[in-house]
C-alpha positions as MATLAB code, in Angstrom:
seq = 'XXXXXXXXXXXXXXXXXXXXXXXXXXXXXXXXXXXXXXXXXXXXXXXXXXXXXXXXXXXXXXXXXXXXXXXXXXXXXXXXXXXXXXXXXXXXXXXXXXXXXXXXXXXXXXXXXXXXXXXXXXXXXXXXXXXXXXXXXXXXXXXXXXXXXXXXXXXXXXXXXXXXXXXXXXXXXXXXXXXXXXXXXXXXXXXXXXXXXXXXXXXXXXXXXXXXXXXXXXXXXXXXXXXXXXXXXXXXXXXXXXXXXXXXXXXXXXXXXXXXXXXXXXXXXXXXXXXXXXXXXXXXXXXXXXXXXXXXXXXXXXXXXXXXXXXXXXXXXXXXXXXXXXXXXXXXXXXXXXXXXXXXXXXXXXXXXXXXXXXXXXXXXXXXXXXXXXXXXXXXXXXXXXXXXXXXXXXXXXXXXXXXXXXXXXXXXXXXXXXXXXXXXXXXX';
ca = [
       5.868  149.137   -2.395;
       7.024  145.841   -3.683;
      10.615  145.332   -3.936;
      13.215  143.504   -5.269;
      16.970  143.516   -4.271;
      19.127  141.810   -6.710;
      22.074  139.642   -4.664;
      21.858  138.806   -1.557;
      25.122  139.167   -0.168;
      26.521  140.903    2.765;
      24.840  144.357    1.842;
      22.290  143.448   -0.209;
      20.400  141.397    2.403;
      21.086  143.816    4.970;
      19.239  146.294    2.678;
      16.555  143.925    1.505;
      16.055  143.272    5.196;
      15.858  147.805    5.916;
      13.499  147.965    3.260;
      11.152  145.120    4.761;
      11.735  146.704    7.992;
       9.855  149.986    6.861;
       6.839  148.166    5.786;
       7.531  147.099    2.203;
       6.963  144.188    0.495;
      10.629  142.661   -0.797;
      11.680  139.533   -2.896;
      15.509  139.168   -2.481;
      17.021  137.351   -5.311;
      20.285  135.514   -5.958;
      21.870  132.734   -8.219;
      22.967  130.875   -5.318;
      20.088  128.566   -4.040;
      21.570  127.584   -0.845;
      21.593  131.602    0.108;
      17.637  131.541   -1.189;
      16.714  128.886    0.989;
      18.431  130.128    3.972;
      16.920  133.647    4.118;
      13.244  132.152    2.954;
      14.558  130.041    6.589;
      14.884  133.056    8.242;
      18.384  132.494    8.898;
      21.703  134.343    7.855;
      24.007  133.125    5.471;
      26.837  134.255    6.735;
      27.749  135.518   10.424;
      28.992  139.191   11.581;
      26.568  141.561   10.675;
      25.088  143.426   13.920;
      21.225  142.509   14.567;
      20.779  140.806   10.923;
      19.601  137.938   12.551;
      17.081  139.347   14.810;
      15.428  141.489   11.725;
      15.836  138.803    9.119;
      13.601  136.545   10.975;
      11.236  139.203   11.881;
      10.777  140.310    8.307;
      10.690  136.704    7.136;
       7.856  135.344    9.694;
       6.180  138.678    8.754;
       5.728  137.876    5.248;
       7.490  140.917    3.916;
      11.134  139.216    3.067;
      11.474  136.171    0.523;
      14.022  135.085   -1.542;
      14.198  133.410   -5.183;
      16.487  132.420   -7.263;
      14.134  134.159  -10.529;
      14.987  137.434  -10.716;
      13.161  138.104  -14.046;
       9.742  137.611  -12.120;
      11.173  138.881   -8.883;
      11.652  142.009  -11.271;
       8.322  142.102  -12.895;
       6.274  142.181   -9.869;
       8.300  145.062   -8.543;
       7.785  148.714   -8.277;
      11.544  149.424   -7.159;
      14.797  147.084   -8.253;
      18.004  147.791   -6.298;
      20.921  145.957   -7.225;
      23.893  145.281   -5.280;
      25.806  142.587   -7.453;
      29.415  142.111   -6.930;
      32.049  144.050   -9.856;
      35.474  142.601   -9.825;
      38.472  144.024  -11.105;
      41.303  142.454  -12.815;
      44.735  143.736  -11.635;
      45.205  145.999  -14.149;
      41.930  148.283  -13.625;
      39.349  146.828  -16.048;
      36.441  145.393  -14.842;
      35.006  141.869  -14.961;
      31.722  142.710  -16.172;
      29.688  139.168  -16.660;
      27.877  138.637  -12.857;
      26.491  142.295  -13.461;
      25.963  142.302  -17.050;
      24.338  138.842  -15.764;
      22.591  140.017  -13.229;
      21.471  143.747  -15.790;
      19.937  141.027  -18.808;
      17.676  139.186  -16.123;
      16.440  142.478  -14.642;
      15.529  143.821  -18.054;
      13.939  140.638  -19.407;
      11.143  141.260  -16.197;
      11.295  145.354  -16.475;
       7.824  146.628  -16.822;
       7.153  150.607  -17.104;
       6.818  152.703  -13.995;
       9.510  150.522  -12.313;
      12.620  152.377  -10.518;
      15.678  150.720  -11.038;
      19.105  151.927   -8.880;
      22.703  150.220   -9.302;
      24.114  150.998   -6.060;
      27.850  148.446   -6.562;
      30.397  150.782   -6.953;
      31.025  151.289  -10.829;
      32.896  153.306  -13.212;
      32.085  157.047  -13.851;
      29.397  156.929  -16.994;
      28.099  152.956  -16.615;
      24.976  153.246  -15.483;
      24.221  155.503  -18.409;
      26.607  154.310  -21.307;
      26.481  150.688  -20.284;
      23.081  149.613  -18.055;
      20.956  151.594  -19.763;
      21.147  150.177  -23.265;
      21.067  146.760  -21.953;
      17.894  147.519  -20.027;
      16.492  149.744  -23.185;
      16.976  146.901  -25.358;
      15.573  143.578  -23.441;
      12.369  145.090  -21.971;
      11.681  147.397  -25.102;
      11.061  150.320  -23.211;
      12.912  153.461  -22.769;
      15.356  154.536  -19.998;
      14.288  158.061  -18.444;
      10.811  157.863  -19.881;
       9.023  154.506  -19.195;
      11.156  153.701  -16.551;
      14.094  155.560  -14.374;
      17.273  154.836  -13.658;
      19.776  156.044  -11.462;
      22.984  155.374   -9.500;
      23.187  155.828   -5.664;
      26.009  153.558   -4.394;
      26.085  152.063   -1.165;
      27.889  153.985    1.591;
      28.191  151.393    4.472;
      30.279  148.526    6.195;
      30.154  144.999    6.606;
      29.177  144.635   10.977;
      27.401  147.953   11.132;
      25.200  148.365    8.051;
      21.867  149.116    9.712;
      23.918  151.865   11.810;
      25.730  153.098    8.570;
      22.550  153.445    6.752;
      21.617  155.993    9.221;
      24.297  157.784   10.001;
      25.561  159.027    6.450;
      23.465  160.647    3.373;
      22.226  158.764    0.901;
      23.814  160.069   -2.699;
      21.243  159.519   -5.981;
      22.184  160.730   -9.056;
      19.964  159.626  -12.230;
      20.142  159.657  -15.722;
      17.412  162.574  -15.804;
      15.728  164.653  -13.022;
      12.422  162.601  -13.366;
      14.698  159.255  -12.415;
      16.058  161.323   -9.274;
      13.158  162.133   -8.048;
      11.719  159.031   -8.367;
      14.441  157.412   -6.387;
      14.321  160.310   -3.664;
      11.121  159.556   -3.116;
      11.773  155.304   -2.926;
      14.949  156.186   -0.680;
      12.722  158.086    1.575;
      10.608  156.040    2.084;
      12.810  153.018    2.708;
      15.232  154.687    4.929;
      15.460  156.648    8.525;
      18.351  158.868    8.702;
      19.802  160.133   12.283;
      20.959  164.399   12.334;
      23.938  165.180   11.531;
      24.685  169.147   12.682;
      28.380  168.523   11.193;
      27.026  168.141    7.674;
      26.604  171.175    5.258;
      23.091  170.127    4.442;
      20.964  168.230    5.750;
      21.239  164.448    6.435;
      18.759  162.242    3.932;
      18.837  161.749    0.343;
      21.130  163.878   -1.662;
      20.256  164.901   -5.158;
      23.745  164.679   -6.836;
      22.359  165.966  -10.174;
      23.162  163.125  -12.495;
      24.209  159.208  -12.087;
      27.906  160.199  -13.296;
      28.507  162.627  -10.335;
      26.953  160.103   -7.875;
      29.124  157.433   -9.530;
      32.216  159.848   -9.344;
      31.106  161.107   -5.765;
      31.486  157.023   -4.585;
      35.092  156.671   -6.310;
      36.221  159.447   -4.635;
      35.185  158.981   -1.252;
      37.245  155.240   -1.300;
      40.037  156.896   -3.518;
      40.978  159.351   -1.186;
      40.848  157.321    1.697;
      43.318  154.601   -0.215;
      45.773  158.196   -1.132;
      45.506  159.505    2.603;
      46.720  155.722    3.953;
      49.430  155.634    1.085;
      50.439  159.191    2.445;
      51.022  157.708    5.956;
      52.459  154.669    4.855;
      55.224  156.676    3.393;
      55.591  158.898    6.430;
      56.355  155.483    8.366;
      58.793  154.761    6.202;
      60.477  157.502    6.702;
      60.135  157.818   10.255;
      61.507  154.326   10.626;
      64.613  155.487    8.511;
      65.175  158.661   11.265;
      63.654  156.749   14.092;
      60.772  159.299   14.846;
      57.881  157.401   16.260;
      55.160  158.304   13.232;
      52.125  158.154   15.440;
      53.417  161.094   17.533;
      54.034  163.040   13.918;
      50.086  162.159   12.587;
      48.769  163.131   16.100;
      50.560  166.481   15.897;
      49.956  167.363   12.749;
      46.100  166.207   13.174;
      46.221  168.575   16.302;
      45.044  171.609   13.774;
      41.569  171.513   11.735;
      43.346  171.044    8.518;
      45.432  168.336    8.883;
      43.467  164.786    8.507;
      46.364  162.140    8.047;
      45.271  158.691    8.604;
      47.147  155.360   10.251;
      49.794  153.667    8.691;
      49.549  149.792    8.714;
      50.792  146.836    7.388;
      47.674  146.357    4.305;
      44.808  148.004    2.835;
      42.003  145.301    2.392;
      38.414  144.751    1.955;
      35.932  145.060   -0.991;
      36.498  148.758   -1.269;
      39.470  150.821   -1.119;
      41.852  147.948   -2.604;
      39.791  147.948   -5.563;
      37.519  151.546   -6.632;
      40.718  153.884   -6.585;
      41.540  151.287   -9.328;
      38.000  151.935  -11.171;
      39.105  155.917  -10.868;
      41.906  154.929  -12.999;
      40.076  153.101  -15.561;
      38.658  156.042  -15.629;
      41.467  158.996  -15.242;
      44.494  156.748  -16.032;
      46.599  160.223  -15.624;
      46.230  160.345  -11.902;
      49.537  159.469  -10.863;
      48.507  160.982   -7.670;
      46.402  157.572   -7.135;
      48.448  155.218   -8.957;
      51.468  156.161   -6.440;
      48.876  155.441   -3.594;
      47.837  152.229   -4.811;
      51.281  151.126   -5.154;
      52.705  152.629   -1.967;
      49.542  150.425    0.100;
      49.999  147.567   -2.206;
      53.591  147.227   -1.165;
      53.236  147.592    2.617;
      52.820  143.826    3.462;
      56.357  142.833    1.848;
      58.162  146.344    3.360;
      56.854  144.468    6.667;
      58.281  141.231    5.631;
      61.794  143.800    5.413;
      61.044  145.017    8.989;
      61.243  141.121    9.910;
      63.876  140.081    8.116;
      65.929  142.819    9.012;
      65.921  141.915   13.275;
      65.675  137.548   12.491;
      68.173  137.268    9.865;
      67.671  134.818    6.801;
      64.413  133.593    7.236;
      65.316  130.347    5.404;
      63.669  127.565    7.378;
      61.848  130.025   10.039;
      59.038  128.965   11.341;
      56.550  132.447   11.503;
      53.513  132.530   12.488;
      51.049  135.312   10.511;
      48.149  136.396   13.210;
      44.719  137.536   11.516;
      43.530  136.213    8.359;
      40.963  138.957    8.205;
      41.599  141.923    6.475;
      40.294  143.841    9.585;
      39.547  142.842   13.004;
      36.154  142.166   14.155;
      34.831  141.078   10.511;
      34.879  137.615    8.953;
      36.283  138.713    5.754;
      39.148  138.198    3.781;
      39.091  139.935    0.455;
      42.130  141.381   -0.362;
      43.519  140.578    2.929;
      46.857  140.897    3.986;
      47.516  137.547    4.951;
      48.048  136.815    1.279;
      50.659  138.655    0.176;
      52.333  137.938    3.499;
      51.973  134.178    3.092;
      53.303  133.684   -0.128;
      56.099  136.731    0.682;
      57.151  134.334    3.784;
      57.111  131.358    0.996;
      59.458  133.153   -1.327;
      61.716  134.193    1.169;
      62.124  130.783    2.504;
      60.264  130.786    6.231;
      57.403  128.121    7.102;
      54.325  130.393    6.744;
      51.604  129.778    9.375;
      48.286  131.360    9.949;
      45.647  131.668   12.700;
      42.701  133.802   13.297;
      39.839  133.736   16.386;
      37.125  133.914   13.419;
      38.574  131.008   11.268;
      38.559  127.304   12.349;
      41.515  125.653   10.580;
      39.451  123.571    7.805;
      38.435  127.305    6.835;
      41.849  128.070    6.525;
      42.803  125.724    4.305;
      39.615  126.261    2.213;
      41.438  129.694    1.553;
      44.668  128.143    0.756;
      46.193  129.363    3.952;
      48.416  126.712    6.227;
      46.843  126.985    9.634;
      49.058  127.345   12.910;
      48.308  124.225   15.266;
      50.442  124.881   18.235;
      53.689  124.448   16.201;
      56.239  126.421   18.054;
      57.287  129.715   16.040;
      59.919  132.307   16.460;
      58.571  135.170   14.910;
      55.247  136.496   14.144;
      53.255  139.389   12.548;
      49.987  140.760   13.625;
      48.541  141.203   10.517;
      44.325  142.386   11.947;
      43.630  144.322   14.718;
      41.177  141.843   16.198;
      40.184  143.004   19.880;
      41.974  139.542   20.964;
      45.578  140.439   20.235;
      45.466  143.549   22.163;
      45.991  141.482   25.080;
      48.643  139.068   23.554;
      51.804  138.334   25.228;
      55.196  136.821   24.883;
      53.810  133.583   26.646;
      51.401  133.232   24.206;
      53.779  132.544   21.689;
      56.728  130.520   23.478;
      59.671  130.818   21.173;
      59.256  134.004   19.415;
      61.764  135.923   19.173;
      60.537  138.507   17.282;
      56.969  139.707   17.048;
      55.911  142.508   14.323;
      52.377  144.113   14.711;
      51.588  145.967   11.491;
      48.294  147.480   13.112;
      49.924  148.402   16.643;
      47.292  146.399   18.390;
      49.913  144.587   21.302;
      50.407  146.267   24.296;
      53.868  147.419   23.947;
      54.672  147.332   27.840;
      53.814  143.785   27.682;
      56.765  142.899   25.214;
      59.618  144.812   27.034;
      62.261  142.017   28.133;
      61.967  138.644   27.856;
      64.632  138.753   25.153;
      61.655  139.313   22.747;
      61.769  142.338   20.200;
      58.287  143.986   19.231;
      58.482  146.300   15.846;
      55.927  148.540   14.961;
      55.975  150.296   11.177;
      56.604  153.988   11.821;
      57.740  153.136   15.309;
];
């Protein structure tokens, strides 16, 4: 098949890179020429993403992988169009629409009949059909469901372990009619290797989820439950910090039965994904208070760790503190809806010197992010704020001078802070 992938960021080019992988011909396009020129390079864009580099250049020397930055004749040379363009959400719910309503008029000024095409960013229960469709209907003149198909199967998988992720869990399509379904079974098939999976009630492959609305609904509420289960713990540690019950003890009891699945408490919810879809279920289902709690309990976990702090320095007027991980996880160079922001300007307001520093980030990419980057300035408190593998060794004469050192993921090695006239808080602890 010839393919095109529509945005070649840190899923889409792992995908467009899959697809080449199985023996298919695939154009990659994006707006962003330096990211075109890069990939038709052979080189990655951006850093991270387990054996990217390896396959990229492969499939680029091969002649099955190049980019462009046309994606109206990217489109009309293509039997399949997957697109993976970025949908951001303002803070009250509603979605910014323009890069995909962007990215839907250039696909549907090179549409040509026969051609599959599959949104797989996370959207809104009903877009694909209410919103895409139209807009494709009325720039190529032809007609959703009959001259071409269209469905919705979102991707399921994580920045650093894509390739693994895109064979370890099913993959959901749902389109606007059964012909568009099984037209995108058959693509996904034939793109994709899946590994078993004994555990799973069917089955592991491509899952017909009988329209595009339950496979868009079957995405929100895979990332909305996760983002209720960590707001569920998150109030558990705050109440286990007010009877001083160590919470981790509580989850791993409770867990010990088949029915019980509480997750980890922890000092942010970032990333791409569950910061930001429980808030597209709401555009959505507005009535769930169930998930507006959630989102409000996780939202407020960095400044109830700023509390924690506060509550064994004192005033933090004038403090120096120093906040350790930019990243809103360890191990990936990412900082979308990180932590580190709320806690940085939180620090600000309540009158400490902020400071930041992060094994990923030199400190000119700090700044680039707005953050004020640590350069051996001597601190008295900190908070671990990613679990990067790094801080799990950190010790007390690492930071000379802190007094007080919070870990909101529970990364340190407590033994290693015992004495020293140093005081290690964990939330839940």
């Amino acid at each position: 098949m010839d393919i095109c992938v529509v945005a070649l960021g840190k899923i889409g080019l792992p995908l467009a890179v899959q697809f080449a992988s199985a023996g298919h011909t695939v154009v990659g396009a994006d707006v962003d020429a330096g990211v075109v020129d890069l990939v038709n390079r052979g080189e990655e864009p951006f850093p991270g993403e387990a054996h990217l580099a390896e396959k990229l250049r492969e499939a680029v020397d091969a002649g099955r992988l190049s980019a462009t930055t046309d994606t109206t004749a990217a489109v009309a040379a293509a039997d399949a169009v997957v697109i993976v363009v970025p949908l951001f959400v303002a803070a009250d719910g509603t979605p910014s629409w323009q890069w995909m309503d962007a990215a839907t008029e250039a696909v549907g000024r090179g549409l040509k009949a026969g051609t599959l095409v599959s949104y797989e960013t996370t959207l809104p229960v009903g877009t694909t059909r209410n919103r895409f469709a139209p807009k494709l209907e009325e720039l190529s003149g032809l007609t959703a469901g009959e001259d071409f198909h269209l469905v919705f199967s979102p991707e399921r998988v994580l920045t650093g372990r894509v390739f693994a992720d895109l064979r370890k869990y099913p993959k959901l399509v749902g389109g606007i009619n059964q012909a568009s379904t099984d037209a995108a079974i058959a693509f996904y098939d034939a793109v994709l290797e899946f590994d078993e999976r004994p555990d799973l009630p069917q089955a592991n492959g491509v899952w017909d989820l009988g329209s595009s609305e339950a496979s868009e609904f079957a995405k929100l509420a895979e990332t909305t439950y996760r983002d209720v289960n960590i707001g569920l713990a998150n109030q558990f540690a705050r109440y286990a910090d007010q009877i001083d019950v160590d919470v981790l003890k509580v989850i791993d009891a409770s867990n010990s039965q088949p029915y019980s699945h509480i997750h980890r408490p922890g000092i942010a919810v970032g990333g791409h994904c569950i910061p930001i879809y429980p808030r597209l279920y709401l555009w959505n289902d507005p009535a769930a208070t169930v998930v507006s709690a959630a989102r409000e309990a996780n939202a407020g976990m960095p400044d109830y760790s700023l509390d924690l702090l506060a509550a064994a320095v004192g005033d933090l007027s004038g403090v120096p503190v120093l906040v350790l991980g930019a990243a809103y996880r360890g191990g990936v160079k990412e900082t979308a809806f990180s932590g580190v922001f709320p806690l940085v300007e939180g620090l600000k307001a309540r009158g400490a010197v902020p400071y930041v520093s992060d094994p990923m980030y030199s400190d000119a990419e700090l700044e680039r992010l707005g953050l004020p980057p640590h350069r051996g300035e001597e601190v008295e408190a900190a908070v671990v704020q990613a679990d990067h593998a790094e801080y799990a060794s950190l010790t007390p004469a690492d930071l000379p001078g802190v007094r007080v050192l919070v870990d909101g993921r529970r990364v340190t090695d407590a033994s290693a802070w015992r004495g020293d006239g140093v005081r290690r808080i964990v939330i839940g602890g």
